[in-house]
N, C-alpha and C positions, 0 to 999 in steps of 0.2 A: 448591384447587379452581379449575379452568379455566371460567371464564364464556363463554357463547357467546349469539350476537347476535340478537337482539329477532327472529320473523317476519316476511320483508318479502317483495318483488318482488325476483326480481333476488339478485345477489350482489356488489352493491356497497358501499363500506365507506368511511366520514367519518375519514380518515387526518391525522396530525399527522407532519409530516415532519424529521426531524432530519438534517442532513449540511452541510459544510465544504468538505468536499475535492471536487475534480472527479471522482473515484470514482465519486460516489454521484448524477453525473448519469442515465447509464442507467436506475438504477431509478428517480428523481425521472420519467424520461421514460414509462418503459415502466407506471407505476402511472396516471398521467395518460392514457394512450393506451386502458388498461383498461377507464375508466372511473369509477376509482374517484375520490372529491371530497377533495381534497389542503384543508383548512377552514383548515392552518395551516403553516407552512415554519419552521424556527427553525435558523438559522445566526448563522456568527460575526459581529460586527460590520464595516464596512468600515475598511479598512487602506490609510494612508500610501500611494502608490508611485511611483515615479520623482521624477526631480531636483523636479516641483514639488512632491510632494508632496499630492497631489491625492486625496482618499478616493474609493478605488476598490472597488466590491462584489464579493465574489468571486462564482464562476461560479454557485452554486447559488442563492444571491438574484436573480441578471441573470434565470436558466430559469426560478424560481419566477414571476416577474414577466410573464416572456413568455407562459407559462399561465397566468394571473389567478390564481395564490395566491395570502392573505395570507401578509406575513415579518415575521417578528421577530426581533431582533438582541441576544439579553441578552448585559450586561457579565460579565464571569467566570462564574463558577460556576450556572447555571441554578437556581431554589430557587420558593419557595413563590407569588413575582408569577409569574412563567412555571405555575405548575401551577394556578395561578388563572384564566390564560388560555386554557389548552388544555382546560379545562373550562364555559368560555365559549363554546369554539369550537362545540363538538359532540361533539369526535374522538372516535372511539370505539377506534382501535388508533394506539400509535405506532410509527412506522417507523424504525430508526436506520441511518445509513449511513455513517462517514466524518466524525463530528463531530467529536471531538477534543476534548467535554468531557462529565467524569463524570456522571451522572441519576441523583440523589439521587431514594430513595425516590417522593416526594412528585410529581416528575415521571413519572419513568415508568411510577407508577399510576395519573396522571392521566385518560388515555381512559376512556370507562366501562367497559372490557373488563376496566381493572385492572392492564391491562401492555402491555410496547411489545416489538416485536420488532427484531434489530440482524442485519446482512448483514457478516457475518466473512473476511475473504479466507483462510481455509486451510480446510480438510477437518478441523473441530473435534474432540476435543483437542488436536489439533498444531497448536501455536505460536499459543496465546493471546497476546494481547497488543498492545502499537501498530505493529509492523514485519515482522508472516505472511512477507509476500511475501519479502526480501531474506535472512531465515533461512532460508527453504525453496530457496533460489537456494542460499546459503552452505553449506548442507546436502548437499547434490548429491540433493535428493528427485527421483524422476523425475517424479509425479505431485502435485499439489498440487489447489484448488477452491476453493470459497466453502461458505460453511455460512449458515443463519439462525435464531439462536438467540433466546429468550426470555428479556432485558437483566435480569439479577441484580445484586445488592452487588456479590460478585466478578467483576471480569472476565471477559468471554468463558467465562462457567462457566453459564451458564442450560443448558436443557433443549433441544436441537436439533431443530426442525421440520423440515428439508430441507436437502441437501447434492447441489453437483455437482461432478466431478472432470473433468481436466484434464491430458494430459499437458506438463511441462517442457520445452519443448525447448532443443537444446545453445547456440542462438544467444541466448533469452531474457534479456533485463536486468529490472532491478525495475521500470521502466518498460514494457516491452514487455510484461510478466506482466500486471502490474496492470493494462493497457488491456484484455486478453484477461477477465481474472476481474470486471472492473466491467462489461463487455459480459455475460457469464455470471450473473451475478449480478438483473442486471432483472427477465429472464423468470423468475428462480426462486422471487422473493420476490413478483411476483404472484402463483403458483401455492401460496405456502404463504397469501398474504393470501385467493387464494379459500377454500383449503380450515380455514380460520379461521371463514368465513362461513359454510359450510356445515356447521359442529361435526365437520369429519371429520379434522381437524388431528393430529398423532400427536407427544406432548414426549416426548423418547428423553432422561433424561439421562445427560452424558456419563461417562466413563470414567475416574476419576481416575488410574489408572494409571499411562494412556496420553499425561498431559498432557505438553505441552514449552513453553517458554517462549520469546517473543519481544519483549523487552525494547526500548523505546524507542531511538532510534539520534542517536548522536552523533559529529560530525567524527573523534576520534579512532580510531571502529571503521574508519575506512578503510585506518588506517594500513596497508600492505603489509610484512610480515616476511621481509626476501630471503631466511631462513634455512629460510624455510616450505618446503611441496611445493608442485610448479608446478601440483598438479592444483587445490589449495586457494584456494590463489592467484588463479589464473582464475574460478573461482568467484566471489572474494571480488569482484574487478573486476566483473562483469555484476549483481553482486548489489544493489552501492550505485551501479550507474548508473541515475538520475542523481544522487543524492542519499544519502547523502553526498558521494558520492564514494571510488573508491580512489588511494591516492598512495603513494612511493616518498619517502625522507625523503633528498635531499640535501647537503651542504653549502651550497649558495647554497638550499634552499628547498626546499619540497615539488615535486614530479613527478607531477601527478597522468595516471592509466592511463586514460582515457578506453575502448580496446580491446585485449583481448589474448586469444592463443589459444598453448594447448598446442604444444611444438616437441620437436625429436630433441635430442638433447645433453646433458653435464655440462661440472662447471666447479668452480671457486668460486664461493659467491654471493656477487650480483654481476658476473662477470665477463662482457663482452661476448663472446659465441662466432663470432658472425658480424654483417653488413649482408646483411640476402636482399634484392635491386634488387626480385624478380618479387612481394613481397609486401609489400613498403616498408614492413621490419620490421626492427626492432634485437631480435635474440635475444641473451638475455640467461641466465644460466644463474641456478639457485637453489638454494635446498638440498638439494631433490630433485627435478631433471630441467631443464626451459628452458621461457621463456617468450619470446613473439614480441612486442614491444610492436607494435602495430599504428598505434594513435592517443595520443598524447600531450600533452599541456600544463605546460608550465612556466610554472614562476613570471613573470606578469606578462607572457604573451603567448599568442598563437592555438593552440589545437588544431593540430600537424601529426602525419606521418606519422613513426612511430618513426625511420623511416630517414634523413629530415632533420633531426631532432633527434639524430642520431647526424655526421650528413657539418658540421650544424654547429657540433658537438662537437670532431669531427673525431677522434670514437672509432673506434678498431682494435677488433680481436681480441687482444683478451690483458688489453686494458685492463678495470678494473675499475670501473665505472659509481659504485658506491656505498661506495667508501673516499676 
């Protein structure tokens, strides 16, 4: 049973706010701009950074603070003091965006509504999980979105209130995506948090069918397989910029691909096809078809252009980059 909110004035709504990541600024901003009364903020602790070492807050504690929220900062796993707080607070729904830790039962029933709501970066069932964006990149989806579902045991499996879509486009990295769907994402979970208020809210649940998974990301999914298709390939580069990373495995050291785009040609993979001067690219051939490195970094030095990383190679054409 879906509980809905006491008679009042108005459709505004006593919010307990969950997010980490700088994602989950926009909606922090655009729920604030609403109206609605943020009673509670819960982000991660502040963290170590730079040479001194300095405990530094991350972005969603600084915004919370610069709107009068209160924050709070639990040590691992959120549990029964945090659900004792957010019950002190008022909140009556919580909001999840980008936090990056699990909400045991006990929390997420917390608000008196019973339950929290969480802003998904993909067009739910597709690619549950911590890393939407960079699978859907890797995937060659043309269209992706955000979703706003109702925060279950299972991940990303609750019942979806609203969803908005987005086309891919061919330049897109995981970064450039994810700034586009956390801008998209604001205005939508207002509009499902009004119509929360209003009892007109609609839980569709999802599709198991239809589900697909996107599994948390680690340095080694960067790796680049010269044996792969160049179409794949490409993909796999925009997908982990900036993070993981995609890289090409050397002998002196990883190669990491910063840019690359689809080129004319075969080869061995491997093999250098060309230096194009007009696009200050080392095209590089693979297992099915060429890739252009455009921007590059090697081990233990600056980002350059494929092309000088090849003149200071002092790579030809015929040479084999990665034997």
């Amino acid at each position: 049973m879906i509980r809905s909110l006491p008679p009042r004035n108005g459709a505004l709504v006593r919010l307990v706010f969950f997010g980490s990541d700088p994602f989950a600024l926009p909606t922090l901003r655009a729920l604030h701009a609403a109206g609605h009364e943020l009673v509670l903020v819960v982000t991660n602790p502040d963290r170590r950074r730079g040479r001194s070492k300095k405990l530094v807050p991350n972005e969603i504690k600084q915004a919370a603070e610069e709107l009068g929220a209160p924050v709070v900062t639990p040590e691992g796993r959120p549990g029964k003091e945090l659900a004792e707080q957010i019950r002190a607070s008022g909140a009556e729904l919580g909001v999840v965006v980008a936090y990056g830790q699990f909400l045991t039962k006990s929390v997420r029933g917390a608000p008196s509504l019973g339950y929290s709501i969480n802003l998904h970066g993909s067009l739910l069932p597709r690619w549950r999980g911590a890393a939407p964006v960079a699978y859907a990149l890797r995937a060659g989806d043309e269209v992706t979105g955000v979703s706003v579902q109702k925060v279950a045991r299972r991940m990303d499996a609750g019942d979806v209130l609203g969803a908005r879509e987005v086309p891919v486009q061919p330049d897109d990295t995981r970064g450039s995506l994810r700034e586009r769907l956390a801008e998209l994402g604001g205005p939508l979970v207002v509009e499902v948090v009004a119509a929360i208020a209003a009892g007109s809210a609609t839980f569709t649940p999802q599709d198991e069918q239809a589900v697909t998974h996107a599994s948390l990301l680690s340095k080694e999914d960067g790796r680049l397989d010269p044996a792969g298709a160049a179409v794949e390939l490409e993909r796999q580069v925009r997908a982990f910029q900036p993070w993981p990373g995609a890289y090409f495995e050397l002998e002196e050291g990883r190669l990491a691909v910063v840019r690359a785009a689809l080129a004319e040609g075969s080869g061995q993979a491997g093999e250098v096809l060309a230096v194009d001067k007009e696009r200050e690219a080392l095209r590089l051939a693979v297992g099915e078809g060429a890739l252009d490195l455009l921007e590059v970094k090697p081990v233990g030095k600056r980002a350059m252009t494929g092309m000088a990383f090849a003149n200071g190679r002092r790579l030809k054409p015929g040479a084999n980059l990665l034997s």
